[in-house]
C-alpha positions as CSV (number, residue, x, y, z in Angstrom):
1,X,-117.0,35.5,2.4
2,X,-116.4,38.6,0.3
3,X,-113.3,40.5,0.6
4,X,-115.6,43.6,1.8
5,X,-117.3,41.2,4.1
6,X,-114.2,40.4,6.2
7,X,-113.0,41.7,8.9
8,X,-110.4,44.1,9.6
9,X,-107.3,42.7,12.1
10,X,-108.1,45.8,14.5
11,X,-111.9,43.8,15.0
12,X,-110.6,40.4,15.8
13,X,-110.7,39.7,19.4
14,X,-107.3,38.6,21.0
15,X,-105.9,34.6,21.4
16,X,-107.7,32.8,24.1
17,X,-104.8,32.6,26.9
18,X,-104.7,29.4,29.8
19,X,-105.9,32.0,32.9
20,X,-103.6,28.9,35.3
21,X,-100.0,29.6,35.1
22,X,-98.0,26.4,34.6
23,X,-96.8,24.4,37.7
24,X,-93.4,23.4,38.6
25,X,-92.9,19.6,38.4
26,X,-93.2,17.4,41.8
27,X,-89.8,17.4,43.9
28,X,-87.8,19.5,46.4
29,X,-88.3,23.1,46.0
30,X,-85.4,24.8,44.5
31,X,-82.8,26.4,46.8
32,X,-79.9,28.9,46.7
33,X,-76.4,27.7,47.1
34,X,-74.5,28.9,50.3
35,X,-72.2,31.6,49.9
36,X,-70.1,31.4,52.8
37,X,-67.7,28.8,51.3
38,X,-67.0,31.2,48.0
39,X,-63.6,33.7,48.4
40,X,-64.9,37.7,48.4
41,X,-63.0,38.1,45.6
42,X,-63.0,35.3,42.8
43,X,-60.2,35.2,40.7
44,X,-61.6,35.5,36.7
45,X,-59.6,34.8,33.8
46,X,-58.8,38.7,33.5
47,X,-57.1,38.5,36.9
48,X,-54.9,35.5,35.8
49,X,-53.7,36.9,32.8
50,X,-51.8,39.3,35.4
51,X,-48.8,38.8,36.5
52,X,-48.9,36.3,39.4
53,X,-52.1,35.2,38.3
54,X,-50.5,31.7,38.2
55,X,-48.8,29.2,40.8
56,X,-46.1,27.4,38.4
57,X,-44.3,27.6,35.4
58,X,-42.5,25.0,33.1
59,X,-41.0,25.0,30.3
60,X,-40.6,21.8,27.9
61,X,-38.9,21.6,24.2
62,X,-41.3,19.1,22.3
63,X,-40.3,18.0,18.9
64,X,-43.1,19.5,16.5
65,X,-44.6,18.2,13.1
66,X,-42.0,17.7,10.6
67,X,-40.7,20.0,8.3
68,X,-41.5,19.7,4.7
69,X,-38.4,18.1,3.6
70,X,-38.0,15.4,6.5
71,X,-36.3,17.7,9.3
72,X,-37.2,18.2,12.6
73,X,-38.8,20.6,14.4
74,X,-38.6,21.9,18.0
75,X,-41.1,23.7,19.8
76,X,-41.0,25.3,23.2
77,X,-44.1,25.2,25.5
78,X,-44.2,27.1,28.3
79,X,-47.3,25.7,31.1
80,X,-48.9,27.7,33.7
81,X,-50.1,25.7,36.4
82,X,-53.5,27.5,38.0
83,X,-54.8,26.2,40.4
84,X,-58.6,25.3,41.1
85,X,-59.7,29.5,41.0
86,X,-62.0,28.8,38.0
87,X,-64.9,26.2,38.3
88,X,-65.5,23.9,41.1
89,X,-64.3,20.4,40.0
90,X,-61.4,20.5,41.7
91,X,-58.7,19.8,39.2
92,X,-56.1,21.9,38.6
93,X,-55.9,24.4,35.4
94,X,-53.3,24.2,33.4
95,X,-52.9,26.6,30.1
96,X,-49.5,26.0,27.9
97,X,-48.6,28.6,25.3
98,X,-46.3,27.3,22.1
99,X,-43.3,29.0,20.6
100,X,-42.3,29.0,17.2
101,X,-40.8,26.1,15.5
102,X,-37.4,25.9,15.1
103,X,-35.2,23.7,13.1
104,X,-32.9,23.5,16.4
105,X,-33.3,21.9,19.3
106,X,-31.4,24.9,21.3
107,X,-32.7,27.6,19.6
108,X,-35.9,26.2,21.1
109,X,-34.4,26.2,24.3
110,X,-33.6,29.8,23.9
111,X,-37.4,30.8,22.9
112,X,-38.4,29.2,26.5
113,X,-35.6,30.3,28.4
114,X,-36.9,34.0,27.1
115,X,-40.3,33.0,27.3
116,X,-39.9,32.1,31.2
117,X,-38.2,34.8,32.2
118,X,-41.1,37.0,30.7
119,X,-43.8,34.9,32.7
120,X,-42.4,35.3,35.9
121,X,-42.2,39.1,35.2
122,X,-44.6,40.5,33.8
123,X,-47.0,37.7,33.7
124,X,-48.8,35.3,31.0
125,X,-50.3,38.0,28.5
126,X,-46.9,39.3,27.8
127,X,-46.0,35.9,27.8
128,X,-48.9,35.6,24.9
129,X,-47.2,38.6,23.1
130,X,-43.8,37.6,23.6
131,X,-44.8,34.1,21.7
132,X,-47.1,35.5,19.1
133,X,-43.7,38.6,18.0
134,X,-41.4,35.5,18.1
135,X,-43.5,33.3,15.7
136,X,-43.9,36.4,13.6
137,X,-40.4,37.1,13.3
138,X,-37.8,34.9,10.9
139,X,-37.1,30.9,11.4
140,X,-33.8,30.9,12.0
C-alpha cells in the first residue's frame, strides 16, 4: 500500500483477547495458614537489635589471617545466640560480630571483654558501633 493509503493507529481495532480466563491446575484448592499458633507480636530483626533482643552471649578470641610479615593476629568475636523468633525451621539464630585485629592475644581479650559488657547493656547495635569505632581506631 501507499503511505497515504494506510491507516492511522487511532483506526486499528484493538488485540483479539482469550474471553476464558485461565484455570488453576488440577489439585487441592489453596488454603490459608492458621494463625492461632503465631505470637501477637513477632519479634523482627528491628526488635532484636534492641537490647535484650537476644538470649546469650559469648565471646571467643580466634586467631585471624596473618599479618603481612608472618605475625599473628587475634580477633575477638562476640555471638548472639537468638533463638527461633525469625523463620520457622526451628534452628536457632546465631549472629557474631568481629573486632579488630590485634597483634595480641590479650589486647583481643580486652576488645571482647568491652565488647560484652556493651551487649548486655545496651544491646547488639551498640555492640555494632562499639566494634565498627574500635576497628577505626589505631592497631595497637
Amino acid at each position: 500500500r501507499p503511505r497515504s493509503a494506510r491507516r492511522s493507529p487511532a483506526a486499528r481495532s484493538p488485540p483479539r483477547r482469550d474471553p476464558t480466563p485461565p484455570r488453576r491446575s488440577d489439585g487441592p484448592p489453596a488454603r490459608s495458614r492458621s494463625r492461632s499458633g503465631l505470637p501477637s507480636q513477632p519479634k523482627t530483626a528491628v526488635q532484636m537489635g534492641e537490647a535484650g533482643g537476644f538470649e546469650s552471649v559469648t565471646a571467643n578470641i580466634v586467631e585471624a589471617k596473618a599479618r603481612h610479615d608472618g605475625g599473628k593476629n587475634f580477633q575477638a568475636e562476640i555471638i548472639f545466640a537468638m533463638g527461633t523468633a525469625l523463620g520457622g525451621s526451628g534452628r536457632a539464630r546465631t549472629m557474631c560480630i568481629r573486632g579488630p585485629y590485634r597483634p595480641d592475644h590479650d589486647a583481643a581479650q580486652e576488645d571482647a571483654d568491652k565488647l560484652i559488657e556493651v551487649a548486655e547493656k545496651e544491646g547488639i547495635q551498640k555492640v555494632r558501633e562499639v566494634a565498627t569505632s574500635l576497628k577505626r581506631g589505631r592497631v595497637r
